[in-house]
NUKE-307964 format. One record per residue (C-alpha): x, y, z. Coordinates in steps of 0.5 Angstrom, whole numbers. Layout:
<pts>
{pt {X,Y,Z}}
...
</pts>
This chain:
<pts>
{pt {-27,-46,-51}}
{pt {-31,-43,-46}}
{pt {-33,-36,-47}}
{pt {-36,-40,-54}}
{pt {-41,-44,-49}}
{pt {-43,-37,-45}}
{pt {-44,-32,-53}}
{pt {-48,-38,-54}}
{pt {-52,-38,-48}}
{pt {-53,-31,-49}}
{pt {-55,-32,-57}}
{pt {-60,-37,-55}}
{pt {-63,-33,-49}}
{pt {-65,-27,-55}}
{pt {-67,-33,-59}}
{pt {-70,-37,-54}}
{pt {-74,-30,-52}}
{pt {-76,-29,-58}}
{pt {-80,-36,-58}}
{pt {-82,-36,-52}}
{pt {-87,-31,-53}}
{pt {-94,-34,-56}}
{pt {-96,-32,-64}}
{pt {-100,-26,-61}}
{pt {-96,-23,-56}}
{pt {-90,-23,-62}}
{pt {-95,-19,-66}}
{pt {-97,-14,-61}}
{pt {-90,-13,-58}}
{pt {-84,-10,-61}}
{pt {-77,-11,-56}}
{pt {-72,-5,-54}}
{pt {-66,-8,-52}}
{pt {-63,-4,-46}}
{pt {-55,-5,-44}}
{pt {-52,-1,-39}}
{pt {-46,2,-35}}
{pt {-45,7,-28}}
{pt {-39,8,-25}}
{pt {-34,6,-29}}
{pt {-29,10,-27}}
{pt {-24,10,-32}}
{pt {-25,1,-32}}
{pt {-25,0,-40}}
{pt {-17,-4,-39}}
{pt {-17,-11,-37}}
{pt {-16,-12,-30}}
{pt {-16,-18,-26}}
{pt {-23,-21,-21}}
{pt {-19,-20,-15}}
{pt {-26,-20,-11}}
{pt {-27,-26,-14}}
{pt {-21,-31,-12}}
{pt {-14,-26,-9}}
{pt {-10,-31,-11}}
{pt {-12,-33,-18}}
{pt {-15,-28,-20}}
{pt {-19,-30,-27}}
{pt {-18,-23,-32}}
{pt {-24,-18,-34}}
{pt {-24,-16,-41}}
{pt {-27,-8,-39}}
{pt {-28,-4,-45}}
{pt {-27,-10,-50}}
{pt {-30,-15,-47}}
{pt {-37,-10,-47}}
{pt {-37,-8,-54}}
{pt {-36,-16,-56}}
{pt {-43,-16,-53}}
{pt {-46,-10,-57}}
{pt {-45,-12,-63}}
{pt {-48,-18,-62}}
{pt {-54,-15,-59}}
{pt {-55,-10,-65}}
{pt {-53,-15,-70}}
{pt {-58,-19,-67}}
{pt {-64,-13,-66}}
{pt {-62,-12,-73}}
{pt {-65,-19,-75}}
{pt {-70,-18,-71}}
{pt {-73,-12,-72}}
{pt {-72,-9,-65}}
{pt {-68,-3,-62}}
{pt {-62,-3,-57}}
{pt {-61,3,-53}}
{pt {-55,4,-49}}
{pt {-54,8,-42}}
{pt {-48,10,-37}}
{pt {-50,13,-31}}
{pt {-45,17,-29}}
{pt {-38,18,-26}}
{pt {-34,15,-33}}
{pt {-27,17,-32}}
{pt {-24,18,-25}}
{pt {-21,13,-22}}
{pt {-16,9,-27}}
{pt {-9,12,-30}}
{pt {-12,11,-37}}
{pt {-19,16,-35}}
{pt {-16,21,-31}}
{pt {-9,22,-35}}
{pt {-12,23,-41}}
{pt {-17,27,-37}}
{pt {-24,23,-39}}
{pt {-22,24,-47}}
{pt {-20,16,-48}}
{pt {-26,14,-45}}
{pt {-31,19,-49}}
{pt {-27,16,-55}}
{pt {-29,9,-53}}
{pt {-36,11,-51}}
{pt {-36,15,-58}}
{pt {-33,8,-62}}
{pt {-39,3,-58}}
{pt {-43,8,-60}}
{pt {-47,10,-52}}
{pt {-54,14,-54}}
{pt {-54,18,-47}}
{pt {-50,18,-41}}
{pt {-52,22,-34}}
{pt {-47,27,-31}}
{pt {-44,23,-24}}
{pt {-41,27,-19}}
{pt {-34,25,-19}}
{pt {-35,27,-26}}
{pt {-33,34,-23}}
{pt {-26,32,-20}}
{pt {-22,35,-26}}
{pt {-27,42,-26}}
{pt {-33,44,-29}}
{pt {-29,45,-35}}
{pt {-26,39,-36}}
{pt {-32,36,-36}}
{pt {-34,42,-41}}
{pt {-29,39,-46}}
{pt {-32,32,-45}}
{pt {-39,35,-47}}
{pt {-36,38,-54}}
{pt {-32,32,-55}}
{pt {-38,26,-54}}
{pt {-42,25,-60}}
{pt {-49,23,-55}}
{pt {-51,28,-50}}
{pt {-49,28,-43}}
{pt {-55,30,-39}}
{pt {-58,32,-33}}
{pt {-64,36,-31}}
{pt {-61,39,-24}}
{pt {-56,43,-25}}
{pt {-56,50,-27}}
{pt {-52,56,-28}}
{pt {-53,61,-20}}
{pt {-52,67,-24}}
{pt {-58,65,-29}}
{pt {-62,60,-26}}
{pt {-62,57,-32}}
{pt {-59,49,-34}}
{pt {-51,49,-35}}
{pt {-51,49,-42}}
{pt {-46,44,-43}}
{pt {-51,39,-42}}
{pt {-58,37,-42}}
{pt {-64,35,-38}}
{pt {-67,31,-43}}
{pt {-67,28,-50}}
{pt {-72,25,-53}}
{pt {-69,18,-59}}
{pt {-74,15,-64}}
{pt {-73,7,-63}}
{pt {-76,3,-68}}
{pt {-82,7,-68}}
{pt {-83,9,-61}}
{pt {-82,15,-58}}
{pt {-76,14,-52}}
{pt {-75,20,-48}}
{pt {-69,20,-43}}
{pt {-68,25,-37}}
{pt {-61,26,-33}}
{pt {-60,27,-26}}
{pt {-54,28,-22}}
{pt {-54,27,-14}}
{pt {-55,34,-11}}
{pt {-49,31,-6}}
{pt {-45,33,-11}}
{pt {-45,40,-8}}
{pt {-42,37,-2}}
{pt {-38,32,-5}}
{pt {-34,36,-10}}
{pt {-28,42,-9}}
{pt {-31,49,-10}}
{pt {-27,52,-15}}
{pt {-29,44,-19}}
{pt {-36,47,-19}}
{pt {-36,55,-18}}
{pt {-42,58,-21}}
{pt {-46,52,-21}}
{pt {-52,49,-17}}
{pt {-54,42,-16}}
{pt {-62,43,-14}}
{pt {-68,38,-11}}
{pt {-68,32,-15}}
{pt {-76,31,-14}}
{pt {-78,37,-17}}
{pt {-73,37,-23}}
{pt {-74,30,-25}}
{pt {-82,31,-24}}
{pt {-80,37,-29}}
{pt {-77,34,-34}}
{pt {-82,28,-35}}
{pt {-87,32,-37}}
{pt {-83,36,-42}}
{pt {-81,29,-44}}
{pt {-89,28,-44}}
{pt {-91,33,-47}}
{pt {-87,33,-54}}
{pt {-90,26,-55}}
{pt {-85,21,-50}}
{pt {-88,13,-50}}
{pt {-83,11,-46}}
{pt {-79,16,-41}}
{pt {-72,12,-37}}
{pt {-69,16,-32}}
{pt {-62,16,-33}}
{pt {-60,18,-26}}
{pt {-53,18,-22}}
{pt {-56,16,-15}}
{pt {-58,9,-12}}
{pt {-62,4,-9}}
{pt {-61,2,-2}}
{pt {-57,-3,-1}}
{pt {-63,-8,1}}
{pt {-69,-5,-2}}
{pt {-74,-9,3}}
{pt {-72,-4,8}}
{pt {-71,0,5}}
{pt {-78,0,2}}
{pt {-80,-1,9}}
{pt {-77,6,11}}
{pt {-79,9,5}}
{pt {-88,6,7}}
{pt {-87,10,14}}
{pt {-84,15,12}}
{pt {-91,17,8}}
{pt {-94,14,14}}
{pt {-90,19,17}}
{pt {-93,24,12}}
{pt {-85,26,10}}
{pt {-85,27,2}}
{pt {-78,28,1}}
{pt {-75,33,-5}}
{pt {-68,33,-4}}
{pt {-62,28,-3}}
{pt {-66,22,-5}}
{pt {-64,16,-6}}
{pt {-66,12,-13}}
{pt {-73,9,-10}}
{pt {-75,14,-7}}
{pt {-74,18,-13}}
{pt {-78,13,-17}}
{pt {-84,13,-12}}
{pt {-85,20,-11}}
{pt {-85,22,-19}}
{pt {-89,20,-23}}
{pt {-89,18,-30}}
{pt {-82,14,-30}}
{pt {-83,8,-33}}
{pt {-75,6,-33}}
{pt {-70,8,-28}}
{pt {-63,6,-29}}
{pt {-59,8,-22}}
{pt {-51,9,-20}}
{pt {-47,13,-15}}
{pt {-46,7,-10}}
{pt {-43,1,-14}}
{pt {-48,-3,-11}}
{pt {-51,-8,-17}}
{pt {-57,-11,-17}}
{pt {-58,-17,-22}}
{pt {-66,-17,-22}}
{pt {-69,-10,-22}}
{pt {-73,-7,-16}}
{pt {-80,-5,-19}}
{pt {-84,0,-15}}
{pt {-91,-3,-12}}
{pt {-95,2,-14}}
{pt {-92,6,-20}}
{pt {-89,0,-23}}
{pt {-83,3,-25}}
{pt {-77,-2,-26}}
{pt {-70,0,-23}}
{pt {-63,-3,-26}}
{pt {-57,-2,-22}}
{pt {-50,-5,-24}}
{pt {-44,-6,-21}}
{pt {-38,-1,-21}}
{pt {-31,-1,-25}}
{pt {-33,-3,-32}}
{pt {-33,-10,-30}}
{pt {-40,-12,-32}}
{pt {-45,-11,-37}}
{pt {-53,-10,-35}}
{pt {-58,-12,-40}}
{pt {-65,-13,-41}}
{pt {-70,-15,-46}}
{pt {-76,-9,-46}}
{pt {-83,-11,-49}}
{pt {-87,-5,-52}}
{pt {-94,-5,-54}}
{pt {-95,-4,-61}}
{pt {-101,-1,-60}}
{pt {-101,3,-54}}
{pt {-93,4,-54}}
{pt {-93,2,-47}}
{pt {-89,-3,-43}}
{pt {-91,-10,-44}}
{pt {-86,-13,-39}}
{pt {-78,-15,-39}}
{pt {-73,-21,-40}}
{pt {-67,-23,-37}}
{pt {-62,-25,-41}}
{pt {-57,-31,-35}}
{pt {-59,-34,-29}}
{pt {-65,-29,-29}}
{pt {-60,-24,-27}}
{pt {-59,-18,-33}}
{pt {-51,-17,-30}}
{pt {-46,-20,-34}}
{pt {-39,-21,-31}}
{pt {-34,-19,-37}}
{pt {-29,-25,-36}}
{pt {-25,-27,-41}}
{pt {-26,-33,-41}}
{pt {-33,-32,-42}}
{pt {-34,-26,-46}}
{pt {-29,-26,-51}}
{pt {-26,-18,-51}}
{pt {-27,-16,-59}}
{pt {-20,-16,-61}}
{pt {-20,-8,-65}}
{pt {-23,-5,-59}}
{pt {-19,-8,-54}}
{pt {-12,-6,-59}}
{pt {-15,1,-59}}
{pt {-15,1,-52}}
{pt {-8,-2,-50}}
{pt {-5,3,-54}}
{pt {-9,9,-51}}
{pt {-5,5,-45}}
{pt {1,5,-47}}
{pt {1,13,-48}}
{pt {-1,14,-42}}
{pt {2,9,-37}}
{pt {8,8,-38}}
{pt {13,6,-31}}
{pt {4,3,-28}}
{pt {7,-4,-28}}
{pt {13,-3,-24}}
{pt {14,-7,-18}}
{pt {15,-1,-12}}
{pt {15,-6,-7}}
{pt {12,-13,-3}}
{pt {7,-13,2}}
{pt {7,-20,6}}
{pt {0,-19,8}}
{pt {-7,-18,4}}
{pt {-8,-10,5}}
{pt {-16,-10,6}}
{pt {-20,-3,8}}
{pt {-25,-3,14}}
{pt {-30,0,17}}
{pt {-25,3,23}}
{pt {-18,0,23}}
{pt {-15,-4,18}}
{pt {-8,-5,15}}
{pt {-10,-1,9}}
{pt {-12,4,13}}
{pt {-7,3,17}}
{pt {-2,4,11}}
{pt {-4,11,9}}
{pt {-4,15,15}}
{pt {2,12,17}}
{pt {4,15,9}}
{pt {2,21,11}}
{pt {5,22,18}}
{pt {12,21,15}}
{pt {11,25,8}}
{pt {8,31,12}}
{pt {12,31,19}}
{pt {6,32,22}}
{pt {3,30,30}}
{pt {-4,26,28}}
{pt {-6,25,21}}
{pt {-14,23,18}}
{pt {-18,21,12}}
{pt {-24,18,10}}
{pt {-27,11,8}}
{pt {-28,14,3}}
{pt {-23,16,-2}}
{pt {-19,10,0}}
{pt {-22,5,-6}}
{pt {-20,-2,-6}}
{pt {-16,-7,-3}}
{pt {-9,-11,-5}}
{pt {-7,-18,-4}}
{pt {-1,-21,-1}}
{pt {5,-21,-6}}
{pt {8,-14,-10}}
{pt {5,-8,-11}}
{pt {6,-4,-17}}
{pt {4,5,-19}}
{pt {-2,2,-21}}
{pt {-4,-2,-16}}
{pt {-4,5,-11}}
{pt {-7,9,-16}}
{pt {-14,4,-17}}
{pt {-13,4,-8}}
{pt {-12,12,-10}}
{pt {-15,14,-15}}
{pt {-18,22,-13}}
{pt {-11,26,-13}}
{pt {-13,29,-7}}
{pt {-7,33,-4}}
{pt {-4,33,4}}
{pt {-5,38,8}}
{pt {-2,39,15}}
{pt {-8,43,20}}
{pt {-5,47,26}}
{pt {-11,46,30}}
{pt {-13,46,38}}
{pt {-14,39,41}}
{pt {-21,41,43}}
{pt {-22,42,36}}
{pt {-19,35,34}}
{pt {-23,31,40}}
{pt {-30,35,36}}
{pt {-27,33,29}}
{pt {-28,26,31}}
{pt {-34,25,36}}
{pt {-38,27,30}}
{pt {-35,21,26}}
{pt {-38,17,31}}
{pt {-45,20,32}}
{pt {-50,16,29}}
{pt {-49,11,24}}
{pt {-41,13,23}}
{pt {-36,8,23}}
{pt {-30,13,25}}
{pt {-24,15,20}}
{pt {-18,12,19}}
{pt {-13,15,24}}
{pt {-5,15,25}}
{pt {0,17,29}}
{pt {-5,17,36}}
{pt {-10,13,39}}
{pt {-18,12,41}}
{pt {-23,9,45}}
{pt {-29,11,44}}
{pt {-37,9,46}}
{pt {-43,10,41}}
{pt {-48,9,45}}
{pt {-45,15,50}}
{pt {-49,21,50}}
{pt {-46,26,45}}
{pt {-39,29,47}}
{pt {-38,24,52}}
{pt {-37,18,46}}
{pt {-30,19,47}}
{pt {-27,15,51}}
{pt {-19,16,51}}
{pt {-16,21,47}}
{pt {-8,20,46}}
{pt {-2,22,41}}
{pt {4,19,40}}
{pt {2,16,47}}
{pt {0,22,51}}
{pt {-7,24,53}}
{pt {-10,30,49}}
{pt {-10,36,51}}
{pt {-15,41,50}}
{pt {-11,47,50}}
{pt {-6,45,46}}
{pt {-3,47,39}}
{pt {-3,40,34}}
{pt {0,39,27}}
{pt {-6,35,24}}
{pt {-4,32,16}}
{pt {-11,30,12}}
{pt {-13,32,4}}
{pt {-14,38,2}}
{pt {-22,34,0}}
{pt {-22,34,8}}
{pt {-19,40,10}}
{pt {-25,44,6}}
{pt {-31,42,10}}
{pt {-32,35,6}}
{pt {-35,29,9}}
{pt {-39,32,14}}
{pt {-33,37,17}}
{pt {-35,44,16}}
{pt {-31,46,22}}
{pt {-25,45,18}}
{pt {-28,50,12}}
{pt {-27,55,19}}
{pt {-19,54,20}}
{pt {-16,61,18}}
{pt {-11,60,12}}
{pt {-5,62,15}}
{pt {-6,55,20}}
{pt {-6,51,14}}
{pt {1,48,10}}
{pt {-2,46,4}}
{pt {4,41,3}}
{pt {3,40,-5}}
{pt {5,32,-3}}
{pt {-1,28,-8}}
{pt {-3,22,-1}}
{pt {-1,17,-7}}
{pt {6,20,-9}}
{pt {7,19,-1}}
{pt {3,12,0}}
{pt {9,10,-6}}
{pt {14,13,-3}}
{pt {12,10,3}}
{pt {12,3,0}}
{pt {19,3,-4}}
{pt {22,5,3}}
{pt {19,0,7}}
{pt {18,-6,3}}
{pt {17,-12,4}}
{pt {10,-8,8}}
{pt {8,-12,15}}
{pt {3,-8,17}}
{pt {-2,-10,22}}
{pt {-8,-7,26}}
{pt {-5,-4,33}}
{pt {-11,-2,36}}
{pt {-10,5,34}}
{pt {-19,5,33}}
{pt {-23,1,39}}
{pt {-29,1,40}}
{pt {-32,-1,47}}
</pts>
């Protein structure tokens, strides 16, 4: 079979590595093995590999899969004398039933049984509450960590988790540090993270390796949920002017900035942004080494470090397939190990009941875009119906995967939408509306997705003259005139760059109660089969 062919693959690159090395480096090296995870978001179940073939998808072993890898690795690094080292990143349990119905404790209690040594805090790991993920804290038996949130009563760290935590592997000295993106503080609902600060990131991490140093660190791993830019050559170019420029950022960094400016890091493992890169980015200067996976449970990154047997520094690293450290989990290849993945199915079952469900048929592949697209298209449209309102919004944000042409099930709308936010119906002038939008097309913004009305806009126009035409329900907009605008509850606290909305009195707010994924579903068993197309509700001129 073919997941035979790939294990043995897998085995003859830790047996190859080994060999590869010369009599005198397998004297002076000893070998960490690190495996890694970020943004998870729930993905332990088996899914389907939609992004690689639509139609005939090949299936995801998730969780299983992982811990099939896991053991081999320990077992193996146990034979060889090596250590292992397993990380998440964070963001481990909002986005699938099985996550977000348990709130979080089903994939604590996996990462328990794979036995994970350290997981940062991510920002989506707030979406239940602060005491939701206390809970989680008390539950895992590995610490939770991150150095840069505090308490604003105290000033002192959040005690329910850690900044750091220092591991003996082997007989070297690992100190892992965590952080969480200080967007959280922008990105999260108030009541979620009442009481709590999410500081400068630079200043934290730079804190927290020297403590790490000081209590007799050989090797400190940053454990961070933020991520490297998309492409790091430019973004290495733009991180070159602006030291050129004399800017030292502190605060919303991303990975590679972080990594450059605090010293001392000898490993980052990064997150947030579901971008994986199968060869790590090293800083020119710092020689920090920087892994990123990819999101949703599908892969698992692994890399082989060398450590310096007398000077308990890095040697180097190995890459285990195609000189790439990221592993996609198809079944096909990475055989799910069959105890874990009944553990999992039976978790599932509790829990989701009625998911497989055919609720109706789209005729056409719904795909998200930037702008218009069917996807987005098919949720405004949702909330216009549920909530009766004259023009309705939401962010490319929180609208999480695309469906393919066939049926759709519960479990279908809650992978697209998995956050639970609510619809809420604003009384609003179309003044504010027109501003509303001008500012999600400023600079490098693509817009929202819309319904229930019409615009044309310019981006390279002067600001407040970039909308072009204005129309709802087919009549242009009036400034002076009263509209009931449907969004998220998200949205409708200031979220995604739209403060002026924290400013609508409460008595101009219905906060309808409707969860946006009760009425895309109501809106798909009303509707199907679905033959929902682009309209030109969004024109860029």
């Amino acid at each position: 079979m073919k997941y035979l062919t790939r294990w043995r693959a897998i085995a003859g690159w830790l047996w190859m590595a080994t060999l590869a090395l010369n009599a005198a480096d397998k004297a002076d090296n000893r070998k960490l093995y690190i495996l890694y995870t970020n943004d998870v978001h729930g993905g332990i179940v088996e899914t389907e590999a939609t992004f690689l073939n639509p139609n005939f998808p090949p299936v995801l072993g998730g969780g299983a899969s992982a811990a099939a890898i896991i053991k081999n690795v320990r077992e193996r690094a146990q034979k060889e004398g090596a250590a292992v080292l397993l990380l998440d990143a964070g963001d481990i349990f909002q986005g699938t039933p099985l996550g977000t119905r348990t709130g979080g404790t089903a994939i604590i209690d996996y990462m328990n049984a794979v036995g994970y040594d350290a997981v940062s805090a991510g920002n989506h790991d707030f979406d239940l509450g602060k005491d939701n993920l206390a809970r989680l804290v008390e539950r895992a038996r590995f610490p939770i960590l991150s150095a840069n949130i505090i308490e604003k009563e105290t000033g002192k760290p959040w005690r329910y988790v850690k900044p750091w935590t220092l591991l003996d592997k082997q007989g070297i000295k690992i100190g892992i540090f965590g952080l969480t993106t200080e967007a959280t503080k922008n990105m999260s609902f108030a009541e979620h993270i009442k009481g709590l600060d999410f500081t400068d990131e630079s200043p934290a991490a730079q804190r927290a390796v020297d403590t790490l140093r000081a209590m007799g660190a050989d090797i400190v791993i940053g454990l961070v949920h933020m991520g490297l830019p998309y492409n790091t050559e430019e973004g290495w170019r733009q991180l070159q002017e602006e030291i050129r420029q004399n800017i030292h950022k502190t605060s919303y960094l991303n990975a590679m900035e972080l990594a450059h400016y605090v010293k001392g890091i000898d490993i980052l493992m990064g997150g947030h942004i579901h971008k994986g890169y199968p060869q790590p980015w090293v800083d020119p200067e710092n020689h920090t080494i920087c892994f990123q996976n990819y999101g949703n449970g599908g892969n698992l990154g692994m890399a082989e470090i060398l450590i310096d047997k007398a000077t308990h520094t890095i040697a180097g690293y190995e890459l285990p397939s195609d000189n790439s450290g990221l592993l996609l989990l198809t079944t096909d290849e990475y055989w799910p190990d069959p105890e874990m993945a009944a553990l999992i199915r039976k978790r599932q079952a509790e829990v989701e009941k009625g998911f497989d469900e055919v609720i109706g048929v789209t005729e056409q592949a719904l795909t998200r875009a930037q702008g218009e697209s069917p996807m987005n298209n098919l949720i405004c449209d949702a909330m216009l119906e549920a909530s009766g309102a004259d023009f309705a919004f939401t962010n490319f944000g929180g609208i999480r995967s695309d469906l393919p042409i066939g049926p759709i099930t519960p479990r279908d709308i809650f992978r697209v939408l998995p956050f639970g936010n609510a619809i809420v119906v604003l009384k609003i002038r179309g003044a504010m509306l027109r501003g509303l939008i001008e500012r999600k097309v400023r600079g490098n913004r693509s817009g929202m997705a819309i319904g229930g009305g019409r615009v044309v806009y310019k981006r390279n126009a002067p600001d407040g003259q970039k909308i072009v035409s204005f129309t709802i329900n087919g009549k242009p907009l009036d400034d002076n005139a009263w509209y009931k605008v449907a969004t998220t509850d998200y949205l409708a606290e200031g979220n995604s760059g739209l403060d002026a909305l924290a400013e609508v009195p409460e008595e101009r707010i219905d906060r309808t109660g409707i969860i946006l994924r009760e009425a895309v579903t109501e809106y798909v068993r009303n509707h199907s089969p679905l033959k929902i197309k682009t309209d030109g509700r969004w024109v860029k001129q």
